[in-house]
LUMPA-581534 format. One record per residue: x, y, z of N, C-alpha, C, O in turn; residue in one letter. Coordinates in steps of 0.2 Angstrom, whole numbers, plus 5000, padded with zeros to 4 digits. Example, Ala and Ser with C-alpha at 12.3 -4.5 7.8 and 13.67 -1.06 7.14 Angstrom:
506649725039506249785039506649845039507149835042A506449895035506849955036506450005039506750065040S
//
This chain:
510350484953510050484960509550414960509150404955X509650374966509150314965508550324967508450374970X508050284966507650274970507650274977508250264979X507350264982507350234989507550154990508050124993X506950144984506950064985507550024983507749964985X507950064976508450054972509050044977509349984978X509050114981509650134988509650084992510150084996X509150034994508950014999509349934995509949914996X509049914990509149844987509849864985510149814986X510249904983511049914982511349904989511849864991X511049934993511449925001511349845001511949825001X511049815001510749745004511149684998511049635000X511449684993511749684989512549684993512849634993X512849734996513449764997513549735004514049715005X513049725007513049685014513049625012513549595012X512749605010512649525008513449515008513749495012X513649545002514549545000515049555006515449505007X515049595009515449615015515249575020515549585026X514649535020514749455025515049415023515049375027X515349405017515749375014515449325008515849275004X514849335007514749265001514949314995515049374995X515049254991515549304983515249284978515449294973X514449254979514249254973513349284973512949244976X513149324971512549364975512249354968512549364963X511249324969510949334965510649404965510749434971X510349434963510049524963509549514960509549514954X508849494964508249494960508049564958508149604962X507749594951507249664954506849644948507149634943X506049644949505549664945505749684938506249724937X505449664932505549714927505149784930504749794935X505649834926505349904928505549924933505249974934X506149904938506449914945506849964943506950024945X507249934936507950004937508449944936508949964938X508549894933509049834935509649874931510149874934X509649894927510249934924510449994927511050004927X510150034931510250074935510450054941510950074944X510150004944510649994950511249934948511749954952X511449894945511949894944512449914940512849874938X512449984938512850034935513050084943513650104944X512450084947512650134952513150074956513650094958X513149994958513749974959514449974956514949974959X514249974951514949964946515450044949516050054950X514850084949515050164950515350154959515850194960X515050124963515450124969515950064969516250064974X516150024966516749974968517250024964517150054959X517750004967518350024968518650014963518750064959X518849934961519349914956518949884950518349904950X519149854945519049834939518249794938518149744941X517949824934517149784932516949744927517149784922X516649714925516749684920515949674920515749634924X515549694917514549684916514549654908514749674903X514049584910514249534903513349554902513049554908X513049564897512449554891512449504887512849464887X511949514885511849454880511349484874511149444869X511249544874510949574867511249644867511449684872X511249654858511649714856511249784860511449844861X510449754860510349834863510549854870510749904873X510649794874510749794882511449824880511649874882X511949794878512449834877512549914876512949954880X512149934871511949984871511850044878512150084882X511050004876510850024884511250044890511150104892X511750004893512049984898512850034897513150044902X513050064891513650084889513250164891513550214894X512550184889512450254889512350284897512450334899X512050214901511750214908512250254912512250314914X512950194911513550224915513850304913514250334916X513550324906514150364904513550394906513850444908X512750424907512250484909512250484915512050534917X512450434920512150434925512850474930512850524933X513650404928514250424932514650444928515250444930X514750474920515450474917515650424917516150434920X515550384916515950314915515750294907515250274903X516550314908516650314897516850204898517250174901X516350194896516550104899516950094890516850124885X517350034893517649984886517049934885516649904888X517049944878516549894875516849824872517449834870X516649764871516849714869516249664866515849624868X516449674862516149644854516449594850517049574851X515949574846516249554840516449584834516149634831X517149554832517449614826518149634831518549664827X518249634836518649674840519349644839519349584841X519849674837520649654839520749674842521349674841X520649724848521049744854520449774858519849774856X520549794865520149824869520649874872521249864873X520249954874520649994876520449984882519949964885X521250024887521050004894520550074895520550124892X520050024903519550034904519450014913519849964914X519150044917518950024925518449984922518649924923X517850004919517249964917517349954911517549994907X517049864910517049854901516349844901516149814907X515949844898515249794896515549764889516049784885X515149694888515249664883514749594880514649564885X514449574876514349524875514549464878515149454877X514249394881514549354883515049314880515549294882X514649314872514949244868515649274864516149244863X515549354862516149384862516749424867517249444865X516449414874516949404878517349334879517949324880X516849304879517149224881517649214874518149184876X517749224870518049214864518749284867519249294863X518649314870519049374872519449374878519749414881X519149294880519249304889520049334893520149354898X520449324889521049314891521449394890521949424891X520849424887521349514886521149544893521549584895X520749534895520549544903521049514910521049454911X521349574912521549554919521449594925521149644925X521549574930521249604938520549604937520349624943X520149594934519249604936519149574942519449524944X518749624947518749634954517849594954517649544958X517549634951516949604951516449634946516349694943X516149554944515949544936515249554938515049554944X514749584933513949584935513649554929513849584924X513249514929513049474923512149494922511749474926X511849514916511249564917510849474915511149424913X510349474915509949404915510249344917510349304912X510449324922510949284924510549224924510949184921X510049194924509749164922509549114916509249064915X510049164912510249094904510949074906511449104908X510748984904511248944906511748964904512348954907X511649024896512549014894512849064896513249094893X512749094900513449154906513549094910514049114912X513549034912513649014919514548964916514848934919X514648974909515248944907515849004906516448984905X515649084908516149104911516349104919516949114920X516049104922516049084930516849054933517149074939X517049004929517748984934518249024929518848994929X518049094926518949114925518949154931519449164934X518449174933518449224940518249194944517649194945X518849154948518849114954518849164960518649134965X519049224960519349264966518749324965518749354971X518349354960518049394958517349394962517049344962X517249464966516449454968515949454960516049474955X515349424962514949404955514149414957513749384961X513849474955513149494955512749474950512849504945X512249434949511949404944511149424943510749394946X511049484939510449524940509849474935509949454929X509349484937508749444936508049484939507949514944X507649454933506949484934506549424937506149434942X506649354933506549304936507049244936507049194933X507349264942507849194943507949134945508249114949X507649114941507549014937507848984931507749004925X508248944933508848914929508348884922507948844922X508648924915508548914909508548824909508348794904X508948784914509048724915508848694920509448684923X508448654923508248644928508648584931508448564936X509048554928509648494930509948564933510148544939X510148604932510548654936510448694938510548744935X510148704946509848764948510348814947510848804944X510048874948510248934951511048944958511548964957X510648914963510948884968511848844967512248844971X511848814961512448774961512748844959513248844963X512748884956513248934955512948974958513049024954X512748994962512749074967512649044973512248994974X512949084977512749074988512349094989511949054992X512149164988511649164989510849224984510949234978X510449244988510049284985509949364988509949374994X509849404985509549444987508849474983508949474977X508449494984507749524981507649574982507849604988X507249614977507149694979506449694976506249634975X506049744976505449784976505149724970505349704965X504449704973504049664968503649704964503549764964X503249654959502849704954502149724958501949764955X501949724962501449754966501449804972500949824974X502049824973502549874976502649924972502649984973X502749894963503049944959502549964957502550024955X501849934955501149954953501050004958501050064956X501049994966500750034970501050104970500650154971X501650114969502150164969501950214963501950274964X501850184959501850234952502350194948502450224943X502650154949503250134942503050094938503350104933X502650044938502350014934501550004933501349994938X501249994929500549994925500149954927500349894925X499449954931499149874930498949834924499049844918X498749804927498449754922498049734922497849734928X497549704918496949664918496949614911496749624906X497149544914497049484912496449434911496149404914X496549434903495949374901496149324898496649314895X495649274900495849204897495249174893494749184896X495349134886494949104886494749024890495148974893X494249014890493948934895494248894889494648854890X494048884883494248844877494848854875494848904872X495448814876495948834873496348754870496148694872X496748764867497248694867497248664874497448704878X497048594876497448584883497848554881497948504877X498348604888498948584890499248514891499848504889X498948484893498948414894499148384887499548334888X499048394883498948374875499548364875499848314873X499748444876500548454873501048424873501248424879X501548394869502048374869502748414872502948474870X503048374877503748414881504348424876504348384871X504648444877505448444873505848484876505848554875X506248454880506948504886506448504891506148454894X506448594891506048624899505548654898505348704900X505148624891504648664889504348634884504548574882X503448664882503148634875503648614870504248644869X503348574866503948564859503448634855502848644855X503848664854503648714849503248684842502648694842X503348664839503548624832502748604833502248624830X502648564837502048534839501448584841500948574839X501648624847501248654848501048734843500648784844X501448724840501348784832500848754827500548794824X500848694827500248664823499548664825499148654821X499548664831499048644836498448724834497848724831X499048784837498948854836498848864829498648924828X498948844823499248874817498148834815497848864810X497748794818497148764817496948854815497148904818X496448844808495948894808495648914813495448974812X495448894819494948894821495148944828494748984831X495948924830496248974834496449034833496449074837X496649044823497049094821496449154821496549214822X495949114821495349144819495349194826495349254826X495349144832495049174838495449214840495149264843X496149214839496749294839496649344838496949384841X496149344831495949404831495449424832495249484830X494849384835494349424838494249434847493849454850X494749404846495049424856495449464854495749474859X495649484851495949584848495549634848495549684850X495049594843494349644842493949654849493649704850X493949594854493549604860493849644865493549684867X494449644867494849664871495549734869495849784872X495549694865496349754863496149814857496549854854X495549824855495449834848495749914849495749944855X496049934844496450014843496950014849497050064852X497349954852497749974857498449944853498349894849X498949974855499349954852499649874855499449864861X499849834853499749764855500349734851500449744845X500649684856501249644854500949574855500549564860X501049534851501049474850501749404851502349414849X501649364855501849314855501549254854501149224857X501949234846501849184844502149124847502649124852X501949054842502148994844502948974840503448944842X502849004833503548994829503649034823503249084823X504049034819503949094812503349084807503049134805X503249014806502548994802502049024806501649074804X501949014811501349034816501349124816500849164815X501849134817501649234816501549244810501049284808X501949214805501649254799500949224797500549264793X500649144800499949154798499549214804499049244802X499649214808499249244813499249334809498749364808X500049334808499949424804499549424798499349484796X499549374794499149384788498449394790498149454790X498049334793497649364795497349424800496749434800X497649454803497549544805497649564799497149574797X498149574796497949614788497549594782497349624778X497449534783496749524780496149554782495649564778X496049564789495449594794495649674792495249714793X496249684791495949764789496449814793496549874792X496949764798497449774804498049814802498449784798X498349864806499049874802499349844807499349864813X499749774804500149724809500649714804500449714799X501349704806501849654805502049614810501949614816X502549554807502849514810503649564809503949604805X503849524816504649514818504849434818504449384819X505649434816505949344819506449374819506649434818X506749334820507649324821508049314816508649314816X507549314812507949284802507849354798508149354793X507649414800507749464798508449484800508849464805X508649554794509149574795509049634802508549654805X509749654801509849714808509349754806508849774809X509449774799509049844796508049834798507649864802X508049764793507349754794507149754800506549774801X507549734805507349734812507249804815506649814816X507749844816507549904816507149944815506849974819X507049934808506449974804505749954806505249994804X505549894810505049874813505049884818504649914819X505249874822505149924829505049994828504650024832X505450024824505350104824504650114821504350174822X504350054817503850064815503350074822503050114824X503450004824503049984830503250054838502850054842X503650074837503650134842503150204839502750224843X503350224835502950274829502350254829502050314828X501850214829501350204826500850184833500950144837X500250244832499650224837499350184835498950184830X499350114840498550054838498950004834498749944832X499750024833500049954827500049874833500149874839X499849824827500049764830500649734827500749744821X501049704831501949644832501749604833501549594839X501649554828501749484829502449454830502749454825X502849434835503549384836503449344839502949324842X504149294838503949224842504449224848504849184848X504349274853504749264858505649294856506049254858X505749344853506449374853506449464856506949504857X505449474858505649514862505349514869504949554872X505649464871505449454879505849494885505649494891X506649514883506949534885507449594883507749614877X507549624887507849694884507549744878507849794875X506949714877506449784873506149814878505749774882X506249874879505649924881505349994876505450044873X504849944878504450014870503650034877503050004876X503850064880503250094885502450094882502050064885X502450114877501850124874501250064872500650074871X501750004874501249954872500949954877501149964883X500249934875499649944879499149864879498749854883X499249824875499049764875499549704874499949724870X499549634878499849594878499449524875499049494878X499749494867499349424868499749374869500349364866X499549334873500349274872499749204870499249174873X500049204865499849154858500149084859500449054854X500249064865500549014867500648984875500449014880X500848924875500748894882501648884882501948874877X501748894889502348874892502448854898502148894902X502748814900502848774906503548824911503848804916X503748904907504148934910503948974913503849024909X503948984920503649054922503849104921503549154920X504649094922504949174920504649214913504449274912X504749144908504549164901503749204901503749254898X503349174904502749204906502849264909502549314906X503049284913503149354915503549384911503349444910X504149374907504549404902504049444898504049504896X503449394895503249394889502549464893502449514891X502249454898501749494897502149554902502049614900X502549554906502949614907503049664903503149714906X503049654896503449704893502749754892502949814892X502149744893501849794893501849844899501549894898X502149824905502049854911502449904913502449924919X502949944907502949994908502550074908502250084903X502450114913502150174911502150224905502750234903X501750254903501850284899501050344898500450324898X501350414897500550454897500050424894500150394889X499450444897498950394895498650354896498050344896X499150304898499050214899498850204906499250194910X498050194908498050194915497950104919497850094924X498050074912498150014914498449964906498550004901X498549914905498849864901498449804899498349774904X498349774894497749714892498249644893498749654890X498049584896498549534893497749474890497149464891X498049464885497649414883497849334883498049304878X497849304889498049234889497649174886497249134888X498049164877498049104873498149024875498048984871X498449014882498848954883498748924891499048874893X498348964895497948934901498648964906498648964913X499148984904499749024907499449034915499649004919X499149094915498849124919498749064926499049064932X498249034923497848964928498548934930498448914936X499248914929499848884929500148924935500248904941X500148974931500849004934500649084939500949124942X499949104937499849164941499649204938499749204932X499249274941499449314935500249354935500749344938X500149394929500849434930500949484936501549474939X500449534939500449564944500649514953501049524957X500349454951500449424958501149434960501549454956X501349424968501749414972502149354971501849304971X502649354969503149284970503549294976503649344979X503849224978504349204983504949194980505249134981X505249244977505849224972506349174976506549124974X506349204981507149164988506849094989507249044989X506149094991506049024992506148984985506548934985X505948994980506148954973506848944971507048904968X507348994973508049014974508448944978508848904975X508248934986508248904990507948824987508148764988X507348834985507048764985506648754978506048754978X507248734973507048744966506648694965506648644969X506248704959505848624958506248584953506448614948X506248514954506448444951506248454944505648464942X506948444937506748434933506148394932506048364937X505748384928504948334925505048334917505348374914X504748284915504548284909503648304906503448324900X503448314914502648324913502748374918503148374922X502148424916502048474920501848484928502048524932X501448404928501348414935500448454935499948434939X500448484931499548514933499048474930499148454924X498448464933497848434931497548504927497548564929X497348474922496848514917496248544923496048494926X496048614924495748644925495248694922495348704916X494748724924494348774921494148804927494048784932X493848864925493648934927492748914929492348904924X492548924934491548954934491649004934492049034937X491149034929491149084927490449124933490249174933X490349084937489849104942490349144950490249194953X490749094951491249104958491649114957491949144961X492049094949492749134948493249074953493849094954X492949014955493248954956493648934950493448944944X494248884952494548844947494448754949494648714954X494148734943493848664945494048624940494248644934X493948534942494348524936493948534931493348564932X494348504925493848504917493348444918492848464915X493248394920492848344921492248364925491848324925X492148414928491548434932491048464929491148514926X490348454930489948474924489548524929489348574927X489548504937489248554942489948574947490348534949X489848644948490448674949490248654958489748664961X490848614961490548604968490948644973491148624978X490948704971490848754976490448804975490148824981X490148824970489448844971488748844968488248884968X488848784965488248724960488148754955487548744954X488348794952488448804946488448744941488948714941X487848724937487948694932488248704923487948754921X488648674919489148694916488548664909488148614909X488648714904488048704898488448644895489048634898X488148604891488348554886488948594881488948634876X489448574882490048584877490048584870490048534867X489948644865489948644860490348614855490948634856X490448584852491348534848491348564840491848544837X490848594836491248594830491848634829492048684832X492248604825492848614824493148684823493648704826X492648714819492848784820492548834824492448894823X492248804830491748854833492348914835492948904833X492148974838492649024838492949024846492549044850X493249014848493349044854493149114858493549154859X492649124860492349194862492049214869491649254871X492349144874492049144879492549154884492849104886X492649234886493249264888493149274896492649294897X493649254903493649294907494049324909494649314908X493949394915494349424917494549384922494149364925X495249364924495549354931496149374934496549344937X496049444933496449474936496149484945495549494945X496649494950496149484957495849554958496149604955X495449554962495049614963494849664958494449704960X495049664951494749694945494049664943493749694938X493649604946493349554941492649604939492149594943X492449654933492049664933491549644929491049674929X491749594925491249564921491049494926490449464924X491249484930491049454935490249474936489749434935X490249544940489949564943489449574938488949564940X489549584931488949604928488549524926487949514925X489149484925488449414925487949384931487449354932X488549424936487949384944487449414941487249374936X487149484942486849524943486649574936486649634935X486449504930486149524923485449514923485149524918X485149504930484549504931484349574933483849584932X484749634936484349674939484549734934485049714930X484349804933484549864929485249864926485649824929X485349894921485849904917486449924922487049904922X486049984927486750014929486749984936487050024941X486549944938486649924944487149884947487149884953X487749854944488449844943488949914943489549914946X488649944940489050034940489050054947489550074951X488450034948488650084954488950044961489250074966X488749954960488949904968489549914965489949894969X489849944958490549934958490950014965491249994970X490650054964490550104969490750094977491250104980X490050054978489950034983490449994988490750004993X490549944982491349904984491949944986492249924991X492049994983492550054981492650064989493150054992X491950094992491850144996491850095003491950125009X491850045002491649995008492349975009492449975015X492949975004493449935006494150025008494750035008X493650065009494150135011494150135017493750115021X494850145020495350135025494750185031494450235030X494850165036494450205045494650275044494250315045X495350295043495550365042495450385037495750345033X494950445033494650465027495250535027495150585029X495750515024496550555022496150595015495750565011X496550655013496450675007496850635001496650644996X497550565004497650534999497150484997496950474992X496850425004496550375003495950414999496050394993X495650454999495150494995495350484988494850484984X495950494986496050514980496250434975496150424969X496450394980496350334979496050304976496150274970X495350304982494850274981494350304974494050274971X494550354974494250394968494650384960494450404955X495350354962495550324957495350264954495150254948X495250214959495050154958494550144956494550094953X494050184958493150164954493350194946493450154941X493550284945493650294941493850224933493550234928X494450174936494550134932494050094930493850074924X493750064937493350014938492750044931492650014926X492550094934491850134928491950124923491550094919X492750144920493050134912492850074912492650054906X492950034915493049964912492249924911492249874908X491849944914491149924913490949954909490549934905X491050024908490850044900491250024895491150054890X491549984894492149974888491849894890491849874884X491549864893491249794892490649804889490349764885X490249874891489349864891489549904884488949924882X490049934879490149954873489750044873489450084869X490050064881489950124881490550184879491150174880X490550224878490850274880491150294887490750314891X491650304889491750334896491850414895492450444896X491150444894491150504894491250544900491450524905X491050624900491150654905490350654909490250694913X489950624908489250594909489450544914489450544920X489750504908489950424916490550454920490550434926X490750494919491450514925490850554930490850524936X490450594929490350634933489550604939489250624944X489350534934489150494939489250464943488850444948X490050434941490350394945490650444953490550444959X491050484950491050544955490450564959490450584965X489950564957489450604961489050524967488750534972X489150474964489150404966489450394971489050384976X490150394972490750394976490650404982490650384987X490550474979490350544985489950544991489950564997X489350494987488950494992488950424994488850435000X489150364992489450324996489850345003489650335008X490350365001490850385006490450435013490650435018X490050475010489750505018489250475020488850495024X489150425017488650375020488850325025488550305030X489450305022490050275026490350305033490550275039X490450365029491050405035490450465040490750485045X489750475038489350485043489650565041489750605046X489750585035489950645034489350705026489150695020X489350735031488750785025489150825018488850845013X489550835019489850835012490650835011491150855015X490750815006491450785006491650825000491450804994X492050915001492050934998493250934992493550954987X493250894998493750864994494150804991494750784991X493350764987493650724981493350744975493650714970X
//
């Protein structure tokens, strides 16, 4: 059974097709269902299917979908394989389908899961006559010499991440950045991205590896937290240091065996509070709900990868009533947060021109207006904020953190206003709450608005190093309350 929004994005997919284009991009959010709705295609076309992966567990994954969801016992295709049994649906690896391409005939229509890496776009002309679905979370060509666009007609898009926030299917977030970090600007290019190599030295300085883990200790501490580093040397010094601090962390890479691979994840699902250091091998096709903190120990010029990489916290899971990102790399400032809105179709339609440079002027944060100003400004000229004399010893620590996620800013609120009482940000947190409640006072907007302060409270005692006891719940609640009939000109509001 799909979703609404799923049933809606499969139709619009099916129409696209039945206007006659034969090559369809299929955008959906991580957390949409992308395996689920294109299995519920695979289940409605008639003739022969062919869905290409590009990781062992996505095959996986994708062989149990169709067989829980439609009975479709699918043919698999691997590496190792001398024959394939006939099958209506096959999944397969791309690079050992392509070594296989020829045992395959009649496929009516191929579906390719990350369509997005340049290497599926080299099976494409055996199925000249095949409709072609190319599902993506973010569809921007791993190749920027080769849009998206030379190989598909067109696009379709389905439900975004602030849709799936608002619904219940994915988790917010609240993103920090350091103001001091590597600039980007420094970095050296290589392809469509930092040079790694380079920028893992920069990262691997004392002075950053240092600040990783006390932007763990400020932000993430006891939550369980994945890392992304810059290379294999960089994770293992970053992980030595959490286990030197006292941390139960390991690393992941690519150079481990299947087993050890395994057995660290299972570690890392099993284990409350574990941190994963990797260097980017789990930005795709891992879902492990539970992670609750995100740090990305690195700058990149790719947005998708930006989203790949803090996405993976964004699934739901008991408990979790929101997700930490810790932005190492000015990312944020670049490319957005992860929660924002994208115009996928417009970037589809009107890709941007390979570059050798980024294109962005080094920027920073007021920490007064929450403005972004260049680096070269010492008075902030939107609202005269003067910027203190820059500290330079070499190992000073990185520890001057903000939140910029939109409309969460509550460390914001607590420096305007460090001149007046302790809880007087507690409560305009409130105030705000109750000010921005819809003219119609519904029993759900009620519970809404009662969710919202709820988080908001948490998060002002989790900065001011309080407890969020049943003390602060029942003042925030008793707060609320009376905000709200002061507003709505009501004497008692006996159901929030």
């Amino acid at each position: 059974m799909l979703r609404d929004y799923q049933e809606r994005f499969v139709n619009k997919i099916s129409h696209k097709l039945a206007s006659g284009r034969r090559r369809i991009v299929a955008q959906l959010a991580t957390g949409g269902g992308k395996t689920v709705c294109f299995s519920a295609i695979a289940n409605r076309y008639k003739g022969n299917v062919l869905i290409l992966v590009h990781r062992r567990e996505l095959l996986r994954q994708t062989q149990k979908t169709l067989l829980k969801l439609y009975g479709i016992n699918a043919g698999i295709i691997k590496a190792g394989m001398r024959s394939v049994r006939p099958a209506r649906v096959y999944v397969g690896m791309v690079e050992s389908f392509y070594k296989r391409k020829d045992w395959l005939t009649d496929i009516g229509l191929v579906i390719i899961d990350e369509c997005h890496i340049a290497s599926f776009n080299k099976v494409l002309p055996y199925f000249p006559d095949a409709y072609i679905i190319g599902f993506s979370a973010t569809p921007i060509s791993s190749n920027k010499k080769k849009p998206m666009k030379m190989f598909y007609d067109d696009i379709v898009c389905g439900i975004d991440i602030p849709d799936l926030i608002k619904q219940g299917f994915l988790t917010q977030n609240i993103t920090y950045a350091p103001r001091d970090i590597v600039e980007r600007a420094s970095l050296t290019v290589r392809g469509n991205d930092f040079d790694d190599r380079f920028m893992s030295s920069e990262y691997s300085k004392p002075r950053y590896i240092k600040s990783t883990v006390s932007s763990y200790e400020k932000w993430c501490a006891g939550k369980k937290t994945l890392i992304f580093n810059c290379s294999v040397q960089h994770s293992i010094a970053v992980n030595n240091a959490f286990r030197l601090a006292g941390y139960n962390s390991r690393h992941l890479d690519g150079e481990m065996t299947a087993w050890e691979r395994e057995q660290t994840l299972k570690w890392f699902a099993d284990t409350p509070g574990a941190i994963l250091n990797s260097i980017g091998i789990l930005t795709t096709g891992f879902d492990e709900p539970s992670v609750e903190a995100i740090v990305v120990n690195k700058a990149t010029q790719s947005l998708p990868l930006w989203k790949q990489m803090t996405g993976r916290g964004g699934r739901i899971y008991p408990g979790k009533q929101y997700f930490t990102i810790v932005d190492m790399g000015g990312n944020a400032m670049t490319h957005g947060d992860w929660c924002d809105p994208i115009d996928w179709a417009d970037l589809f339609y009107n890709p941007k021109k390979a570059s050798k440079k980024e294109g962005v002027a080094p920027v920073k944060y007021c920490p007064c207006c929450d403005g972004i100003i260049s680096v070269q400004c010492k008075t902030c000229p939107l609202c005269g904020y003067e910027f203190p004399a820059k500290q330079t010893a070499e190992e000073q620590e990185i520890s001057d953190f903000i939140m910029i996620t939109k409309g969460i800013d509550v460390k914001r609120l607590i420096y305007s206003n460090q001149d007046k009482k302790e809880y007087f940000p507690f409560f305009a947190l409130g105030k705000e709450v109750a000010a921005k409640a819809k003219k119609t006072l519904s029993l759900e907007n009620l519970s809404a608005a009662k969710k919202e302060y709820d988080e908001l409270a948490r998060q002002w005692c989790e900065i001011k190093g309080k407890k969020y006891n049943k003390w602060h719940q029942q003042l925030a609640h008793d707060h609320l309350k009376k905000e709200l009939e002061s507003k709505f000109k009501i004497e008692n509001i006996t159901s929030l």
